[in-house]
C-alpha atoms as an extended CHARMM CRD file, in Angstrom:
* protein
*
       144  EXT
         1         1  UNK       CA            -34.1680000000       37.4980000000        1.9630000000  PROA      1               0.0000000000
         2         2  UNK       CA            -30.3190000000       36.4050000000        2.7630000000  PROA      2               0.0000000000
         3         3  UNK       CA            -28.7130000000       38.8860000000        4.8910000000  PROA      3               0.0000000000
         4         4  UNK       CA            -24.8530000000       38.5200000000        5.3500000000  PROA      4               0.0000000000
         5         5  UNK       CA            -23.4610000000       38.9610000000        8.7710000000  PROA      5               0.0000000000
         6         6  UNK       CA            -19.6380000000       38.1940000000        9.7270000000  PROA      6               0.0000000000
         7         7  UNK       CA            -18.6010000000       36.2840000000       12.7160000000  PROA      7               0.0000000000
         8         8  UNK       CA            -15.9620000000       35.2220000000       14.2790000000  PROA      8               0.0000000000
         9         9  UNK       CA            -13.5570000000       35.5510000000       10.7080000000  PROA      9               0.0000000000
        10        10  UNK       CA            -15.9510000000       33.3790000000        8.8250000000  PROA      10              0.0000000000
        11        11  UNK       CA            -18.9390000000       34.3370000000        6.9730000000  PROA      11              0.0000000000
        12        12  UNK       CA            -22.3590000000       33.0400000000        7.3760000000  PROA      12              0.0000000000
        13        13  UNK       CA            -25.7470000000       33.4190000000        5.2350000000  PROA      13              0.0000000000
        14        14  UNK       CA            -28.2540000000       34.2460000000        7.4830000000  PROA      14              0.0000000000
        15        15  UNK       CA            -31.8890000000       33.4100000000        5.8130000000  PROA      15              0.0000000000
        16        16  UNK       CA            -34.9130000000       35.0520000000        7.5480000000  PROA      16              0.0000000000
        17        17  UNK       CA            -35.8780000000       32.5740000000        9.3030000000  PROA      17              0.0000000000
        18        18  UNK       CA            -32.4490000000       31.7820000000       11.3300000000  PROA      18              0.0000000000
        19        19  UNK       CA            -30.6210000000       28.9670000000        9.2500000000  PROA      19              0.0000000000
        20        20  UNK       CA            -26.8780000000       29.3200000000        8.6510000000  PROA      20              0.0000000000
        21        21  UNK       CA            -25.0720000000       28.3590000000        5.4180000000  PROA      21              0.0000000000
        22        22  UNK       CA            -21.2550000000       27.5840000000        5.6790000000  PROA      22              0.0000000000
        23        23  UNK       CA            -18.8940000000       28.6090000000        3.7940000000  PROA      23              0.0000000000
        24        24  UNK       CA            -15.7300000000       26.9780000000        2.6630000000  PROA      24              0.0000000000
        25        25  UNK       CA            -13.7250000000       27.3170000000        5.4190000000  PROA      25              0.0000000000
        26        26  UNK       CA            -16.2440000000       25.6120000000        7.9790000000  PROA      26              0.0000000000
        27        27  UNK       CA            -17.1380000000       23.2390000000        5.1450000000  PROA      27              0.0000000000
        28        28  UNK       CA            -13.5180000000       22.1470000000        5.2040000000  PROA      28              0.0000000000
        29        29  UNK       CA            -13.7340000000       22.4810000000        8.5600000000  PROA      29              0.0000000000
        30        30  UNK       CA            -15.9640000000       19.7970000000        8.8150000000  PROA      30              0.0000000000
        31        31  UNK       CA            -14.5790000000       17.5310000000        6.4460000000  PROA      31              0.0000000000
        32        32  UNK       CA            -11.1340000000       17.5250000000        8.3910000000  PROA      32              0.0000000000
        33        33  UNK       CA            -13.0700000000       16.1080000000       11.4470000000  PROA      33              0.0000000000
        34        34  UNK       CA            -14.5930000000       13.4520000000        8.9990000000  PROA      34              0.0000000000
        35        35  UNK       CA            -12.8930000000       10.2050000000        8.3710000000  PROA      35              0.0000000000
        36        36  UNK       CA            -11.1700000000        9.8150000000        5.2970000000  PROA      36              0.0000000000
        37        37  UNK       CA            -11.6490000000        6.5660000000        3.3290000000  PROA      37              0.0000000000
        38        38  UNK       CA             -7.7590000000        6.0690000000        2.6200000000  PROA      38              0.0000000000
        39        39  UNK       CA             -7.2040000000        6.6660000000        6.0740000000  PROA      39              0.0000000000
        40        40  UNK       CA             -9.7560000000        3.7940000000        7.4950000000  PROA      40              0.0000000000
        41        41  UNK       CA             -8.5250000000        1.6670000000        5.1370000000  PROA      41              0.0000000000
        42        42  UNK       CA             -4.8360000000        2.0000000000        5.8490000000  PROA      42              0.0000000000
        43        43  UNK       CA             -5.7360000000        1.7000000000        9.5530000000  PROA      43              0.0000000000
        44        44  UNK       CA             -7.4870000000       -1.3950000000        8.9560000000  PROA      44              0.0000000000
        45        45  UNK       CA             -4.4010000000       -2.4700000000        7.0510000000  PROA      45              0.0000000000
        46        46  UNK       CA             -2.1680000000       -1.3540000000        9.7960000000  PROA      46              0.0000000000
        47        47  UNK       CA             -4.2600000000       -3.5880000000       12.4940000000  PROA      47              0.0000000000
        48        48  UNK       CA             -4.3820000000       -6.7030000000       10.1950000000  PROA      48              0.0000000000
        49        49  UNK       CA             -0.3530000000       -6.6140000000        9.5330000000  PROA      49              0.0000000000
        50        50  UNK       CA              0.1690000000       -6.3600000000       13.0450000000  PROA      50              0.0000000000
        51        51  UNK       CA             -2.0460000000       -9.2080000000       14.0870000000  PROA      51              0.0000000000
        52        52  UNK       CA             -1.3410000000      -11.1970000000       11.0250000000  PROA      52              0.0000000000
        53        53  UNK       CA              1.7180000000      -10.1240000000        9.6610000000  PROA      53              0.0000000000
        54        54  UNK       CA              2.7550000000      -13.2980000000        7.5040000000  PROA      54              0.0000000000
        55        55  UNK       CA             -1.2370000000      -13.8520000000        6.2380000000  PROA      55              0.0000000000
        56        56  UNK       CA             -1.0810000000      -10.3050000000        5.3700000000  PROA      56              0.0000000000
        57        57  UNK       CA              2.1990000000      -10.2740000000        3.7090000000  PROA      57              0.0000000000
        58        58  UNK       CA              1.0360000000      -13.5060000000        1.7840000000  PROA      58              0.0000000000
        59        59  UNK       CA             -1.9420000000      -11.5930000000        0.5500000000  PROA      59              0.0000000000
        60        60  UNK       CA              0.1970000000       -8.0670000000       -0.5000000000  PROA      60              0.0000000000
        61        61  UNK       CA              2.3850000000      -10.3010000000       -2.2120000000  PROA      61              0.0000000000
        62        62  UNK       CA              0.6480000000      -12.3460000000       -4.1270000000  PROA      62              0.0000000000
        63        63  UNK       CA             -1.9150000000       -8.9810000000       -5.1140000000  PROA      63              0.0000000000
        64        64  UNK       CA              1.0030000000       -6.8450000000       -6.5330000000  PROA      64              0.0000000000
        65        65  UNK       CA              2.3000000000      -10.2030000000       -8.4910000000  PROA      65              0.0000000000
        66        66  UNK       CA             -1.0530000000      -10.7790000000       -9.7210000000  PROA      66              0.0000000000
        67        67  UNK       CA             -0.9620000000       -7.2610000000      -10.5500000000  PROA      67              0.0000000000
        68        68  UNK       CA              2.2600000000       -6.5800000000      -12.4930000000  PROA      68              0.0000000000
        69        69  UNK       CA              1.7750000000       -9.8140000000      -14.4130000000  PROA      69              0.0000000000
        70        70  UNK       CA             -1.7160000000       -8.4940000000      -15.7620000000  PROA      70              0.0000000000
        71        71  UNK       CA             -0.6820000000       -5.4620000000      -16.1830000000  PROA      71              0.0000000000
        72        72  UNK       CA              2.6780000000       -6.3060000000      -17.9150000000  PROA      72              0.0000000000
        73        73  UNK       CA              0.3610000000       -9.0090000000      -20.2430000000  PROA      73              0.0000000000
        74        74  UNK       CA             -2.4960000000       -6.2530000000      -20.8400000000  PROA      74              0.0000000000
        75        75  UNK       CA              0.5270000000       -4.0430000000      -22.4650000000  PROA      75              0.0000000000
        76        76  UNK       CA              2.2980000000       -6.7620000000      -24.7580000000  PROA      76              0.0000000000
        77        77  UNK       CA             -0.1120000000       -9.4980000000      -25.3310000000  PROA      77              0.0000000000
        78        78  UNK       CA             -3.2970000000       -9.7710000000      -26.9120000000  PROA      78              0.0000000000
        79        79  UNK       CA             -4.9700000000      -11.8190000000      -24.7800000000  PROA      79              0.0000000000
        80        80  UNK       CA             -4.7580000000      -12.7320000000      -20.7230000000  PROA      80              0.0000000000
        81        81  UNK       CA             -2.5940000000      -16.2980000000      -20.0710000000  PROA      81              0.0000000000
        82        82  UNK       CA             -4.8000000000      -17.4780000000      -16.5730000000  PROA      82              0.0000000000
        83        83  UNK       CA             -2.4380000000      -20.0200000000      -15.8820000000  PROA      83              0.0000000000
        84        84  UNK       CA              0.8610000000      -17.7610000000      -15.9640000000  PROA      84              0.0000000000
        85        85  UNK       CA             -1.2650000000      -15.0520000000      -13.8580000000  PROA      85              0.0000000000
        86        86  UNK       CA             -1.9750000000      -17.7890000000      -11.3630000000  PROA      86              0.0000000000
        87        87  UNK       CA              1.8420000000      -19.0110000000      -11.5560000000  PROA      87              0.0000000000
        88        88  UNK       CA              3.0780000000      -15.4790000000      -11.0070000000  PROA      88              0.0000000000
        89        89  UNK       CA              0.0920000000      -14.7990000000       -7.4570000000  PROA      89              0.0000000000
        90        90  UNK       CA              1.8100000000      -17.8810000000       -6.1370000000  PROA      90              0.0000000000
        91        91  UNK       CA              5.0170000000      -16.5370000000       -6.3320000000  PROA      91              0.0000000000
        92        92  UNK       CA              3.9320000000      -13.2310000000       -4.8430000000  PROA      92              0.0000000000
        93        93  UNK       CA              2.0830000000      -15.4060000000       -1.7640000000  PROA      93              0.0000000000
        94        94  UNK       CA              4.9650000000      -17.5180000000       -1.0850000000  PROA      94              0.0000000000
        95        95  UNK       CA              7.8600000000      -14.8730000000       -1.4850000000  PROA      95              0.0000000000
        96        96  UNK       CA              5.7530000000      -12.6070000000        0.9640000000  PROA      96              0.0000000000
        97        97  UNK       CA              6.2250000000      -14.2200000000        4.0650000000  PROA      97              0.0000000000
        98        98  UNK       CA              9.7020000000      -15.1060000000        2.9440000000  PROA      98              0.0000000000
        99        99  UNK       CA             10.7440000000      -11.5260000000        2.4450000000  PROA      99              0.0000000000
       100       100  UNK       CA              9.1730000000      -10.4140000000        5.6250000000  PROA      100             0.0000000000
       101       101  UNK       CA             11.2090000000      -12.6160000000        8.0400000000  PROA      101             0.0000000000
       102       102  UNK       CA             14.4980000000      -12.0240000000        6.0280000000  PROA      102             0.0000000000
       103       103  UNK       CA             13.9410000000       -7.9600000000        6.1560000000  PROA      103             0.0000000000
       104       104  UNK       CA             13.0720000000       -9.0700000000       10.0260000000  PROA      104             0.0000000000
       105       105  UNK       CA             15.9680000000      -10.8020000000       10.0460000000  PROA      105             0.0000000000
       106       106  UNK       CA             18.6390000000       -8.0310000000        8.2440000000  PROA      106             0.0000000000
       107       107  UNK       CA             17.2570000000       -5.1970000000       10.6400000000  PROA      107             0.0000000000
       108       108  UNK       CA             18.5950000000       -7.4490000000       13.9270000000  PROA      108             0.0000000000
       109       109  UNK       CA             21.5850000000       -8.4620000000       12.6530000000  PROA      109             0.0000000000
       110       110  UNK       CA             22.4060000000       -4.7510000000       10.9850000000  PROA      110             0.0000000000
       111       111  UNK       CA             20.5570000000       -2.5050000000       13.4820000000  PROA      111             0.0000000000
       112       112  UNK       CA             20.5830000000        1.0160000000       11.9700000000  PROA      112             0.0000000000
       113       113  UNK       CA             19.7330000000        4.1890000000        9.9050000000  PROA      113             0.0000000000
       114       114  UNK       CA             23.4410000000        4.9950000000        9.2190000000  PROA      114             0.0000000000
       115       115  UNK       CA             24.6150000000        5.0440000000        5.4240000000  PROA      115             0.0000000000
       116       116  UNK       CA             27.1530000000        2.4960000000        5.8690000000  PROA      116             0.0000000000
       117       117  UNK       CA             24.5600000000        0.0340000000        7.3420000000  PROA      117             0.0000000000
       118       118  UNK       CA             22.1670000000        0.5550000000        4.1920000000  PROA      118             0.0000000000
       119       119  UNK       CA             25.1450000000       -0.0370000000        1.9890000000  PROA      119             0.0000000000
       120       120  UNK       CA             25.4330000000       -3.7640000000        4.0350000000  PROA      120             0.0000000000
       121       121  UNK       CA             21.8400000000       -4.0480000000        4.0460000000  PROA      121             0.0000000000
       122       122  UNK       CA             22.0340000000       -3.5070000000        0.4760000000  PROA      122             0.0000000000
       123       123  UNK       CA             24.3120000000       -5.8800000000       -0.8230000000  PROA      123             0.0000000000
       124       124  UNK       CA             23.3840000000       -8.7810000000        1.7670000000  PROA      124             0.0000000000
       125       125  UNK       CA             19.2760000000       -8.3290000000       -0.0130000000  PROA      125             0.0000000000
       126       126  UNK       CA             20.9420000000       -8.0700000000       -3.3180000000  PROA      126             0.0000000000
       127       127  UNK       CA             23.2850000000      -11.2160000000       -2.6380000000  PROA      127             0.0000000000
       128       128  UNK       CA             21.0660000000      -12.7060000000       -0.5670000000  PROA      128             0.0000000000
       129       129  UNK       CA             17.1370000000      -13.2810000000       -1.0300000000  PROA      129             0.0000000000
       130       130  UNK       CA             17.8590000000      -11.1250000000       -4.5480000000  PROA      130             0.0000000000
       131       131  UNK       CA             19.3620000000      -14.3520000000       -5.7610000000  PROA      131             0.0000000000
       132       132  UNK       CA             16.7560000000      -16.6530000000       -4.5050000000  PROA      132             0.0000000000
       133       133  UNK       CA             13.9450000000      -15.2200000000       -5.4200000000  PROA      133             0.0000000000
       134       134  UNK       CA             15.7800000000      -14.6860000000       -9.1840000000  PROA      134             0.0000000000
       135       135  UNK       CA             16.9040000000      -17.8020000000       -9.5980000000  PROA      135             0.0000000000
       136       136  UNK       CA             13.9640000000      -19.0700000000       -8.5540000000  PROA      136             0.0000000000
       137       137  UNK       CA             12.0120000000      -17.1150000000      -11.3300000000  PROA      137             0.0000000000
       138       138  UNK       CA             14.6740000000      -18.6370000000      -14.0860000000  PROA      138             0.0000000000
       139       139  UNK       CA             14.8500000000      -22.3010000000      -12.9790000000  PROA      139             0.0000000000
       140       140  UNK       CA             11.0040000000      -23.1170000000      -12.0510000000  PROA      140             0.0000000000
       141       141  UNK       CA              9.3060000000      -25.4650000000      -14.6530000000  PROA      141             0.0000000000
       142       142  UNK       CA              8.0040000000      -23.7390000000      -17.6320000000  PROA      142             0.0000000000
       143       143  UNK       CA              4.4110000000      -23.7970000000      -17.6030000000  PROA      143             0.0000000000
       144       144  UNK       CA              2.9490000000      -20.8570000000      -18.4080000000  PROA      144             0.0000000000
């Protein structure tokens, strides 16, 4: 026989012989105190960028160039090009590191939250490692 008893603001199923069922609030109550997967996983994310910061921006770029470029060929092409995929990660691992120590290098020399600092921030990334990195993408060899 369940018998239901209140306590404390939360309700609990008592059966005869003395075991308690929770309902959802302690059930949610429970999960709070559990680790979330996202959240291990961005801590372990957090840890590696700050003890490797260039391998780790190496590896985020060339995984979201990898990315784009099979999703973008998934969309329009019929079939996967490998070698432009593997052109593309490259990019992504070398431009990583690059864009790290020039956003490392913009927030010394334009220290700041203000809007008129994120308008120079602006157009120094846009004239600066903008161009680069485009150029770059325009004038490397063809051989994808």
């Amino acid at each position: 026989a369940v018998v239901s008893t209140q306590s404390r603001g939360t309700k609990h199923f008592t059966q005869s012989h003395g075991l308690r069922y929770l309902t959802n609030k302690a059930v949610n109550d429970a999960l709070i105190k559990r680790p979330k997967p996202w959240a291990t996983l961005l801590k372990s994310f957090q840890h590696h960028l700050d003890r490797r910061p260039i391998a780790m921006n190496a590896f985020v770029g060339g995984f979201f160039m990898c990315a784009g470029d099979l999703l973008q060929q998934l969309y329009f092409n019929d079939h996967i090009k490998w070698k432009e995929v593997a052109t593309f990660t490259t990019i992504g691992v070398l431009f990583g590191p690059v864009g790290m120590v020039w956003y490392r290098y913009l927030d010394r020399w334009l220290p700041g939250t203000g809007n008129i600092t994120i308008l120079k921030k602006t157009f120094t990334r846009r004239s600066g490692l903008g161009t680069t990195f485009c150029s770059y993408n325009f004038l490397r060899p063809t051989t994808c």
